[in-house]
MIGU-957549 format. One record per residue (C-alpha): x, y, z. Coordinates in steps of 0.25 Angstrom, whole numbers, plus 5000, padded with zeros to 4 digits. Example, Ala and Ser with C-alpha at 12.3 -4.5 7.8 and 13.67 -1.06 7.14 Angstrom:
BEGIN
    x    y    z
 5049 4982 5031
 5055 4996 5029
***
This chain:
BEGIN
    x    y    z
 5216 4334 4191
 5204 4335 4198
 5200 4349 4204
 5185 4353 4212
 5178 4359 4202
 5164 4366 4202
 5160 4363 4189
 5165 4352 4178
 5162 4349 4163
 5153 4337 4158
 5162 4336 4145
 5175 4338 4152
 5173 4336 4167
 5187 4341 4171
 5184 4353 4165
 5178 4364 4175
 5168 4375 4168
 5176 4389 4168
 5173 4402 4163
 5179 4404 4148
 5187 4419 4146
 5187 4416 4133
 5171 4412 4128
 5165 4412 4115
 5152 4416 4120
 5156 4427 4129
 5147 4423 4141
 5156 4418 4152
 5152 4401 4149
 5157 4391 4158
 5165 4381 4150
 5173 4368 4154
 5188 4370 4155
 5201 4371 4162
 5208 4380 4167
 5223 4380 4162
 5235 4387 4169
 5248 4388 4164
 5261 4395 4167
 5269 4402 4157
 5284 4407 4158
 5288 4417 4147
 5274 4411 4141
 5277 4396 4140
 5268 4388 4147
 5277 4383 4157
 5265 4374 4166
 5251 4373 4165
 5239 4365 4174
 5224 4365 4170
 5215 4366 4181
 5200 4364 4183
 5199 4376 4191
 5191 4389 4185
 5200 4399 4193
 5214 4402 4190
 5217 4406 4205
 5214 4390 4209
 5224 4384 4199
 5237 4391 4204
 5242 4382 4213
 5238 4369 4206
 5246 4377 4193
 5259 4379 4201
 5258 4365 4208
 5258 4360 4194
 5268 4368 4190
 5279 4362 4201
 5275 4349 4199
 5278 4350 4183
 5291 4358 4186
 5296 4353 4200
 5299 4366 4203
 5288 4377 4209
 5285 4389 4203
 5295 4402 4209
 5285 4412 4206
 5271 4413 4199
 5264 4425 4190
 5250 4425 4189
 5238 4434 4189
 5226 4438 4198
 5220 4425 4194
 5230 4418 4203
 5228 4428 4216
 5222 4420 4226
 5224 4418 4243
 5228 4403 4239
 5237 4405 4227
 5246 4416 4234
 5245 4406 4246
 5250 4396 4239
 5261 4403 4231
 5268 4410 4244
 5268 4395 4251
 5275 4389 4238
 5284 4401 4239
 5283 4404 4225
 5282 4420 4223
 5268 4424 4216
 5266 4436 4207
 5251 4433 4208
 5240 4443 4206
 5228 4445 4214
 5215 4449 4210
 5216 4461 4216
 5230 4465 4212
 5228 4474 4198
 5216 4481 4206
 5227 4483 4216
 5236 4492 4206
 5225 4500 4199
 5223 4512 4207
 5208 4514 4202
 5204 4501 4204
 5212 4500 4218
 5205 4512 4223
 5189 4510 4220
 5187 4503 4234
 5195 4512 4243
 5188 4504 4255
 5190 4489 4251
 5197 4480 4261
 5212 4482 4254
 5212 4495 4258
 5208 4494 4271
 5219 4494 4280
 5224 4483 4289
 5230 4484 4303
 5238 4470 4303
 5240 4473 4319
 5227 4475 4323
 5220 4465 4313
 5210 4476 4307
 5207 4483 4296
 5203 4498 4296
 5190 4503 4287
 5191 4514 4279
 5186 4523 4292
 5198 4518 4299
 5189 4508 4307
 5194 4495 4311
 5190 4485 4305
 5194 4472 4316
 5196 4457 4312
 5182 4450 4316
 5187 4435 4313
 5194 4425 4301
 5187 4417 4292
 5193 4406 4282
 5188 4405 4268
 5190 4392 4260
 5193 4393 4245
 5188 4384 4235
 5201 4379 4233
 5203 4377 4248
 5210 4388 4251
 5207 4395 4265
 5206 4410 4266
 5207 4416 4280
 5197 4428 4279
 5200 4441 4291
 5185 4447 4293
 5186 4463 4297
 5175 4471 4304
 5172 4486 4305
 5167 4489 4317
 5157 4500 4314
 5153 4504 4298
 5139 4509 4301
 5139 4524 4299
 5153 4525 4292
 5154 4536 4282
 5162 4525 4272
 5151 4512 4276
 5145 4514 4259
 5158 4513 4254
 5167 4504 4263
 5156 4492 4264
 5143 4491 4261
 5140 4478 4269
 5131 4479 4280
 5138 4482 4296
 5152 4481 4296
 5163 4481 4287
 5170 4469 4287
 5181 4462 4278
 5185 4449 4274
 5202 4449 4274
 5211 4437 4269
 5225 4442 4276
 5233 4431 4269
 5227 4434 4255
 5232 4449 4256
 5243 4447 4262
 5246 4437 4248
 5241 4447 4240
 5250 4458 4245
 5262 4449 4244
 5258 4445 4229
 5255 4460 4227
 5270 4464 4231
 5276 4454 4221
 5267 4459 4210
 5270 4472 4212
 5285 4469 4213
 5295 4471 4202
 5295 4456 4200
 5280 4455 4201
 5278 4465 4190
 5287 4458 4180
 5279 4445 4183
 5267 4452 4181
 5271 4458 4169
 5276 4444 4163
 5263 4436 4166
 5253 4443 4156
 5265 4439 4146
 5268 4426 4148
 5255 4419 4154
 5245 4425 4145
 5250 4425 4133
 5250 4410 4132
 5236 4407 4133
 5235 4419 4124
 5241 4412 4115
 5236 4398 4116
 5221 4404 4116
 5222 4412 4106
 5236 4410 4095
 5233 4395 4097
 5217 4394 4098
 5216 4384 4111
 5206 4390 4119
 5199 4376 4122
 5205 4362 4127
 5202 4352 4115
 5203 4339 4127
 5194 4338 4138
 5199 4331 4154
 5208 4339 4161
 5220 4329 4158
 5218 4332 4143
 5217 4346 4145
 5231 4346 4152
 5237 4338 4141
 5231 4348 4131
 5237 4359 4139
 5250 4354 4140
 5250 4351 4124
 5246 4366 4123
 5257 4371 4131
 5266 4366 4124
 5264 4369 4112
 5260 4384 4117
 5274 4382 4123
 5282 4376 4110
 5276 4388 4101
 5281 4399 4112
 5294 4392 4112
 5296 4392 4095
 5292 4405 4094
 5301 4411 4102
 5312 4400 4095
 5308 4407 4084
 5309 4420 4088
 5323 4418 4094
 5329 4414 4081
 5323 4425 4073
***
């Protein structure tokens, strides 16, 4: 598996250096290592993939393609959290038709009332007039559509980026606390991107949505919980990326065979 990396190890040169959340030495130290995704179902470890990518939002789709390839069969739907929010992922999702309860980074912000209304003037409140292409100010100024750029991600993705311009700030009574940029008020918008947020919002908030998020916490976490911490692996003893996936495997499985003779146990008491 070969992937663009930034950085590699001397002693392990398929492993990229990542930022521990679990470091003896409290101080953030880049260390060699994979990162390891799994999916769980009812909190057996159903598939797993070890990417050389530091970012969870990157390893989604390679995860799901994966999946269906070790299944023959794609995935129906897909509960994740914010980590997973991206313009790309969500693209992806909707094109492969496979229904996402996937946070955004921005969604819990979303739901708590004094957090949501800190920055009255940020650009998800201003309000957008879809007909006339516009936005409107906090002064009830239009704001009109001054051009389109496109970003590209680091993955390759490309972003269309909407630029919206004020047309006179200087002198307005709200200038210090709407913008503190220099002339006019202008903001970047990426149309696509909340229109996939305000889709994935209205499946979270669903009935259904809640239930998924609900489960999620329970089933995904507690696997690694348990593998870190009942079972002390908190360190791959292999190094090369196809020994590492061998010692994955060998410790899903057995992750996997204790979760099933527990509950094997618990049925016949």
């Amino acid at each position: 598996m070969g992937e663009e990396r930034s950085s590699y190890s001397k002693t392990d040169t398929d492993a990229t250096f990542m930022r521990m959340k679990e470091d003896h030495m409290k101080n953030g130290q880049l260390k060699p290592a994979y990162n390891v995704q799994i999916s769980t179902n009812n909190q057996i470890i159903t598939s797993y993939s070890i990417s050389q990518k530091t970012t969870d939002t990157n390893t989604l789709t390679g995860h799901l393609e994966l999946h269906e390839k070790d299944f023959s069969e794609k995935a129906e739907t897909v509960t994740t959290d914010a980590g997973y929010g991206s313009e790309e992922n969500y693209q992806w999702l909707e094109d492969n038709n496979i229904t996402a309860y996937v946070k955004h980074n921005q969604f819990d912000r979303q739901q708590n009332e004094r957090i949501r209304d800190k920055k009255p003037f940020s650009t998800d409140k201003l309000y957008y007039n879809k007909e006339k292409d516009c936005y409107y100010c906090p002064m009830g100024q239009a704001m009109n559509n001054i051009g389109t750029t496109t970003k590209t991600t680091t993955t390759g993705f490309k972003q269309q980026i909407t630029l919206y311009q004020a047309k006179n700030c200087q002198g307005c009574p709200l200038r210090g606390v709407c913008h503190k940029a220099k002339g006019n008020r202008t903001i970047e918008i990426n149309h696509n991107l909340n229109q996939l947020k305000h889709k994935a919002d209205e499946l979270l908030l669903s009935e259904e949505g809640i239930k998924h998020r609900k489960q999620r916490p329970c089933d995904v976490e507690p696997v690694f919980g348990n593998i870190k911490s009942n079972h002390h692996f908190k360190r791959f003893m292999l190094r090369g990326i196809k020994k590492v996936n061998i010692e994955t495997a060998l410790l899903a499985l057995a992750h996997n065979l204790r979760k099933k003779a527990k509950r094997n146990i618990e049925q016949a008491a």
